[in-house]
Steps between C-alpha positions, in 0.01 A plus 500: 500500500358789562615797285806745677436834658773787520436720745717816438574784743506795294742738586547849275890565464588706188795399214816589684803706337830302531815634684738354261496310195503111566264203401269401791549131608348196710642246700493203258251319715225772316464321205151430251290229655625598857270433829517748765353398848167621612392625820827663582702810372663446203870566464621634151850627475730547173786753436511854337693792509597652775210766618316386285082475495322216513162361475380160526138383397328164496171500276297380250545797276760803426625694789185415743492245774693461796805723531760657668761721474906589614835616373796272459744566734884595470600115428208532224259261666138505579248322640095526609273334624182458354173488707358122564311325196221249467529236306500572082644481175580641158659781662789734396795599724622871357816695655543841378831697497668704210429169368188267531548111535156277493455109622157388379302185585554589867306272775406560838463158733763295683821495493693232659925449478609126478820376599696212576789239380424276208183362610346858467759587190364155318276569217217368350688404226656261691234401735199233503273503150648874349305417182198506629551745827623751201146440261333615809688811585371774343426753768489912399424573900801244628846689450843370474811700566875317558811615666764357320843329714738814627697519813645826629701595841281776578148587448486632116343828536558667131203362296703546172718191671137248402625305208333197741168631462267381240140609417151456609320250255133396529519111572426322178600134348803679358640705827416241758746255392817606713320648731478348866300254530458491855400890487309439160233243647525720811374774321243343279324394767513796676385708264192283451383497853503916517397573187783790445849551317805344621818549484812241546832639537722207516914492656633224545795305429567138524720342768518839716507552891250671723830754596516617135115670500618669793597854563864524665321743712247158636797307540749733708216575752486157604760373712482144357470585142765786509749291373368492161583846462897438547436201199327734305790721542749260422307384207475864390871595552600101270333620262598820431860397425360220287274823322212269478146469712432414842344090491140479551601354840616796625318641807270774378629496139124408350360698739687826356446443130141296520303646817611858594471629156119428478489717808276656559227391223190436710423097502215316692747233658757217399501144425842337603640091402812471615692293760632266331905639511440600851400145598872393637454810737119484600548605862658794401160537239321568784670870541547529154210448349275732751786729500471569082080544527605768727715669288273479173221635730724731646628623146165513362340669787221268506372213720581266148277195531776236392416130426779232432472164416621229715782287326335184280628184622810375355790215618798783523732229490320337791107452502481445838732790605350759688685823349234587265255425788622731744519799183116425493445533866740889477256571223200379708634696829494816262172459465451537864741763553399763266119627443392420148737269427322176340640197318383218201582174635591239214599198652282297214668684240892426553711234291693295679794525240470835358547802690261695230135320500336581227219586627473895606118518415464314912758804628352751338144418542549472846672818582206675346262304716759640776486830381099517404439404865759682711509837312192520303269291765340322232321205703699222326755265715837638450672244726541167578514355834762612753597345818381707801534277821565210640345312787608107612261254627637233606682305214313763285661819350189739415567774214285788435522751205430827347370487183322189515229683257179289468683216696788280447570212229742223399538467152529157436371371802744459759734792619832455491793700541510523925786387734506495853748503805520421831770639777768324312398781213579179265163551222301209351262526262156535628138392429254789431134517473286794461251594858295823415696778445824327603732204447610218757830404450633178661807213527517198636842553505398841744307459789560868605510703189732829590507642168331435148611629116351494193654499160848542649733416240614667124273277338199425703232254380124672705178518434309715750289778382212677547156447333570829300757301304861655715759327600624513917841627508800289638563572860615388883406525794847533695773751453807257481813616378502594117724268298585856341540705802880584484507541086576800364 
């Protein structure tokens, strides 16, 4: 790798007198080992007294580097913005007030949040071969940083109010272990392919709905979501006479204490597995889930390239069910709906039985391959096939793709996985061989195929791919009624 260049705007502000006697102060995210995002403005903000002068500088040595300079205001707080970095490390991070305070082993690269329910929150502790994913951690220029489980009925605002944060640590054999797996692998292999630092800030919590990591502010502006807001309400109001917390159900509640205050600390984009307790209400996923990208981008003031994973396979009480397969197709309709918006398809890396596969090295690998060709434009396939058309010949339903990379493949010979209807809409599974570029489904049962799907069920046995090694994703071709479409 080749060795990392700071590149430091030099700006000449003298030592500052202080208004008022008070020790200068950072958010908590501004910790040793931190990575700040390059290419952008950097946000740094803290408290102080109020009036008083501040100066913030980014360097390699004492007092020189990249600085700038304001005065707190009557609430005490500050903030600046420091001018856009390349790439670097071994860098210092010095505020100076009446007081100086100093984070060292600063790195410039990317940063990337990570969020979820439990198959983001699950660690590599607990995940496939820890031993040996641990021995082969040890990364200086990979970054971990964890938000720890809080829920709040309003956006926490007062930085002294961050017991939940931790600390940056440089990724190691001994800090890797409860970290995310899903993010760590995502990260590894990021950081190989560009050759900078990264940084993982991971929130998540296990068994959590989409309408928690939402604003209240997301949710009342849409008509069919505003009802969260009254539950949040309720929620808010039951448990202030019980004096305890809001659940982690609660519309918005993760949101307040595990999004907004990381706002507005500059981050490349966001990585996103999640689904799962919205399954029962997937029609409604399809507002929802476009509805919170919004919001983050909105909140962040950035065009966030987000990436989520599409849910594993797994029975849900019914293997050939089709809850879990219409979450996929909300997740897979984001994709569409929203620019930047990619997804990791890991329908060869569920377990039937287990709603936590143990392997998160597939996930996480593939959301970098997402991310390393949709926001970096590395020229590596970042998707697997995904149904673009379909065209009937005779007793022959004709698929073509997106995606399809160097071409498309059946792993193990011959596809599986398709189902076919006539009028009646009444499906039967389907033959399918591989013409070209696309696949020929067909039934004997069918002799005038009106619609075709793929994969649709919560555990789905396929095997298409491309040659680049990427799975299709599940789909249809009709727009039936949603088993889910009256759920809330």
């Amino acid at each position: 790798m080749p060795p990392f260049r700071a590149a430091l705007v030099v700006v000449a502000v003298g030592l500052l007198t202080p208004a008022a006697p008070a020790d200068v102060k950072l958010h908590p995210l501004f910790t040793d080992n931190m990575v700040l995002q390059q290419g952008t403005e950097v946000p740094v903000w803290g408290t102080a007294a109020p009036g008083e002068a501040i100066r913030v500088v980014l360097g390699t040595g004492p007092g020189s580097g990249a600085a700038a300079a304001t005065e707190a205001g009557a609430d005490g707080r500050w903030a600046v913005r420091l001018p856009a970095q390349q790439p670097g490390t071994g860098l210092t991070l010095s505020v100076y007030g009446r007081t100086k305070v100093e984070r060292g082993n600063v790195a410039v690269g990317e940063v990337w949040v990570c969020s979820g329910q439990s198959n983001m929150e699950w660690a590599v502790d607990w995940s496939g071969e820890p031993a040996m994913v641990k021995a082969a951690a040890k990364n200086p220029n990979l970054r971990l940083f964890t938000v720890k489980k809080r829920t709040a009925t309003a956006p926490i605002t007062d930085m002294a109010d961050l017991g939940h944060f931790t600390k940056w640590d440089e990724c190691s054999p001994e800090t890797v272990g409860p970290f995310s797996a899903t993010a760590y692998h995502f990260g590894r292999h990021l950081q190989k392919a560009l050759g900078v630092p990264v940084g993982l800030i991971h929130t998540s919590w296990g068994g959590t709905p989409a309408e928690a990591w939402a604003s209240a502010e997301a949710l009342k502006a849409v008509p069919e979501l505003a009802y969260y807001v009254e539950n949040a309400t309720k929620a808010a109001a039951a448990a202030a006479e019980k004096k305890e917390p809001v659940g982690p159900h609660t519309p918005a509640s993760l949101y307040n204490a595990m999004i907004h205050p990381l706002l507005p600390f500059a981050v490349k984009g966001a990585i996103w597995y999640q689904g799962e307790s919205n399954a029962g209400r997937a029609a409604e996923y399809r507002t929802l889930f476009p509805a919170m990208i919004s919001d983050w981008r909105a909140k962040w003031q950035s065009d966030l390239p987000f990436y989520c994973v599409q849910l594993a396979p797994w029975h849900a009480n019914d293997a050939d069910g089709v809850q879990w397969a219409e979450l996929r197709e909300a997740q897979l309709l984001a994709t569409k709906a929203l620019k930047n918006v990619g997804m990791a398809v890991i329908t060869d890396a569920g377990d039937l039985i287990d709603i936590h596969p143990r392997d998160k090295a597939t996930p996480g690998t593939r959301l970098a391959l997402a991310a390393e060709a949709g926001t970096y434009g590395l020229k590596v396939a970042g998707s697997g096939p995904v149904f673009k058309d379909l065209k009937v010949d005779g007793p022959r339903a004709v698929l073509s793709f997106d995606h399809v990379g160097q071409g498309l493949a059946a792993k193990y010979q011959t596809l599986n996985g398709f189902a076919v209807c006539g009028d009646d809409r009444v499906f039967h599974p389907a033959a399918a061989k591989i013409e070209g570029d696309t696949v020929v489904v067909t039934c004997d049962k069918v002799s005038a195929p009106v619609a075709v799907r793929f994969g649709w069920k919560n555990y789905p046995v396929v095997n298409l791919y491309n040659k680049d090694g990427l799975p299709a994703t599940p789909f249809r071709t009709d727009d039936f009624p949603l088993s889910t479409a009256t759920k809330k």
